[in-house]
C-alpha positions in Angstrom: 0.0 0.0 0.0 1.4 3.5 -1.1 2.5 5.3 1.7 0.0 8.3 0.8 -3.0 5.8 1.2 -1.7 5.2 4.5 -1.7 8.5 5.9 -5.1 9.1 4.8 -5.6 5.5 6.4 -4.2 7.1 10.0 -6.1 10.2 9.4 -9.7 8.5 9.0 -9.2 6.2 11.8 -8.2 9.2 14.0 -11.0 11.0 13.3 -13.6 8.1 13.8 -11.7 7.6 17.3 -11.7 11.2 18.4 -15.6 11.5 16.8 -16.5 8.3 19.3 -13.8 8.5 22.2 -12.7 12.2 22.5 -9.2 14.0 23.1 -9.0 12.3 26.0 -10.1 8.8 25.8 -8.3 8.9 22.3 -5.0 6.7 22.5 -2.5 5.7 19.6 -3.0 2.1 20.1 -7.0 2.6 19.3 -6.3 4.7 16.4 -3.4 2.0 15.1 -6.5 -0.5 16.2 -9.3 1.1 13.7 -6.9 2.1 10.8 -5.3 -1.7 10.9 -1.6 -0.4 10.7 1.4 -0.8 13.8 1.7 1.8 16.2 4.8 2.5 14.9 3.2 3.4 11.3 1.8 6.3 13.0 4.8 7.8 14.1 6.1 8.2 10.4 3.5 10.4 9.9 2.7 12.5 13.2 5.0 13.3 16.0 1.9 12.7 18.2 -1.2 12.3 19.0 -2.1 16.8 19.4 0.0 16.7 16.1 -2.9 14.4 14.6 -5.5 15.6 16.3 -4.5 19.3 14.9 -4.4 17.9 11.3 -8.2 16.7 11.7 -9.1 19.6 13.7 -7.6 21.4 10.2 -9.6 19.2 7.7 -13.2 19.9 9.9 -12.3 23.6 10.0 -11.8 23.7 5.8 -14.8 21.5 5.5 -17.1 24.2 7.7 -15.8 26.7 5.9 -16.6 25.2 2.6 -20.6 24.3 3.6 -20.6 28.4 4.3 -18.9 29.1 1.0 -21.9 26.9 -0.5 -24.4 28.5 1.1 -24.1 32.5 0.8 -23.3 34.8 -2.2 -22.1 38.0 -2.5 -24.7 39.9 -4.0 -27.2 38.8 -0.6 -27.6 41.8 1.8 -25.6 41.8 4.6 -28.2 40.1 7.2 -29.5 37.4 4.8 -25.5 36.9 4.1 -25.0 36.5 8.1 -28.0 34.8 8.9 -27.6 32.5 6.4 -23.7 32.3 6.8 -24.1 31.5 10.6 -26.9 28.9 10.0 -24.8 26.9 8.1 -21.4 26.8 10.6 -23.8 26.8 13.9 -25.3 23.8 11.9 -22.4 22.0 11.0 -21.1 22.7 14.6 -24.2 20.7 16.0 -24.2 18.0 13.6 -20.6 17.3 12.9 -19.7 14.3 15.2 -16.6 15.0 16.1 -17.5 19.1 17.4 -20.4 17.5 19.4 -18.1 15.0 21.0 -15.9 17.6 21.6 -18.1 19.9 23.2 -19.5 17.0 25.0 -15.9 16.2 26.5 -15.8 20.1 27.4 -18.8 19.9 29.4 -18.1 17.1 31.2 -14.1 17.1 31.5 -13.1 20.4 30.6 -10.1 18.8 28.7 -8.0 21.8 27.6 -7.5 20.2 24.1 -11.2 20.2 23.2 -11.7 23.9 24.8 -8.7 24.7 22.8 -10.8 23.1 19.5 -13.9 24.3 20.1 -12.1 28.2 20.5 -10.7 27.2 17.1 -14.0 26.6 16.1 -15.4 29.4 17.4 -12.7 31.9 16.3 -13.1 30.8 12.8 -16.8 31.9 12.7 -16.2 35.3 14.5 -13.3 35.7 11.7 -15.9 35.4 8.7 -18.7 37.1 10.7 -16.2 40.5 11.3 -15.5 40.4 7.5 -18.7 40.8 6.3 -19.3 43.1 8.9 -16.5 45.4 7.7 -18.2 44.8 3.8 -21.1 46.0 5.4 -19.9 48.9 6.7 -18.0 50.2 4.0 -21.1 49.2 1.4 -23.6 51.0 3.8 -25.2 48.7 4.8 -24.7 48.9 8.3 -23.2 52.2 10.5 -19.2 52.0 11.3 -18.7 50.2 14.6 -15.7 48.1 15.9 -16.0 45.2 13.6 -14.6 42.6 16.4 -17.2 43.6 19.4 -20.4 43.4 16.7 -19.1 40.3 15.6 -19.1 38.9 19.2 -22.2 40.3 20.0 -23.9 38.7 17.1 -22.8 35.2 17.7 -23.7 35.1 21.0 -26.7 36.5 20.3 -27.6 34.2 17.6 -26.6 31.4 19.9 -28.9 32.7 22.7 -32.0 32.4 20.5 -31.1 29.0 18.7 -29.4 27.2 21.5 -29.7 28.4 25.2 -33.5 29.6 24.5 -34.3 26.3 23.7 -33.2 24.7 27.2 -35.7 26.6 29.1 -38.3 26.9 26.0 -40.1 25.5 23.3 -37.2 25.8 20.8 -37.8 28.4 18.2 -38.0 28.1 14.5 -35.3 29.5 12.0 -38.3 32.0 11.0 -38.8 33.2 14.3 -35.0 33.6 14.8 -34.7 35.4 12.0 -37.5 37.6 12.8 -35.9 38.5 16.1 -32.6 38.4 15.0 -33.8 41.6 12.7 -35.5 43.0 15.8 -32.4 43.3 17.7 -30.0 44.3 15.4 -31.3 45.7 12.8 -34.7 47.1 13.3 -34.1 47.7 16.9 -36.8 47.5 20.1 -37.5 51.6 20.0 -40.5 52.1 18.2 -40.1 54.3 14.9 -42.4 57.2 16.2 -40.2 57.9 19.3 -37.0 57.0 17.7 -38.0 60.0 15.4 -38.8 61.7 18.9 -35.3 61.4 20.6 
């Protein structure tokens, strides 16, 4: 077997431990184990095992980034283009077996390698969301403001209302999201009569 098909062998087997196992529970000997190669194989490729875990950590990361990429264009408004943008990482963060193992092993473990991920993770989306916040601001479509704290604020607003909401309520639906979503940030809660007022 090339040496190539290998690698990808060691790579696939990682992943499908990490996805079950987690950082922690992970070991070289269970990824030799699923990918049917010596321990020693391993080692020709990766130093160890946060060396592997960072390449598929990599690979999830391109893939996430691709799904958005699929999923927005650039002649949306900026709010459909965010909304739509979001939807589609907060989506694959949820259903992507490996993040919601991770996330899983932060909760319970707080294992520093899977916080350290799921910042990643996280730091990725607030990196696309503050570039199309600074599009929007020098197309108009939105008034200047520090490009790193609306970021912020979005996501963990967006979070709130399709995540945390849903643990003390009946969960809402992407339309209702939306709508409030709109509400908050770009519509706001003043009424139009009194904003004119003030």
């Amino acid at each position: 077997m090339p040496a190539i098909d290998r690698r990808k062998q060691i790579v696939e087997a990682a992943a499908k431990s990490f996805s079950l196992f987690g950082y922690k529970a992970t070991t070289m000997d269970q990824v030799a184990k699923i990918a049917n190669v010596g321990k020693g194989t391993i080692y020709t490729f990766f130093t160890n095992k946060e060396e592997l875990f960072d390449e598929i950590l990599h690979n999830v990361i391109t893939e996430m980034k691709t799904v958005v990429l699929r999923e927005i264009r650039d002649d949306q408004p900026f709010f459909d283009k965010l909304y739509k943008g979001l939807d589609a990482m907060l989506d694959f963060r949820s259903e992507h077996e490996l993040l919601v193992k991770l996330s899983q092993e932060v909760r319970e473990f707080g294992t520093l390698q899977a916080q350290e991920a799921m910042q990643r993770i996280e730091n990725v989306i607030l990196d696309y969301m503050e570039r199309q916040v600074i599009q929007a601001v020098d197309q108009g479509e939105m008034i200047p403001a520090d490009p790193k704290i609306v970021s912020f604020v979005i996501l963990k607003l967006y979070i709130a209302l399709s995540l945390d909401w849903n643990k003390l309520h009946q969960a809402l639906d992407k339309e209702d999201i939306k709508h409030y979503f709109n509400i908050f940030l770009a519509e706001g809660l003043v009424p139009k009569q009194q904003a004119v007022k003030d």
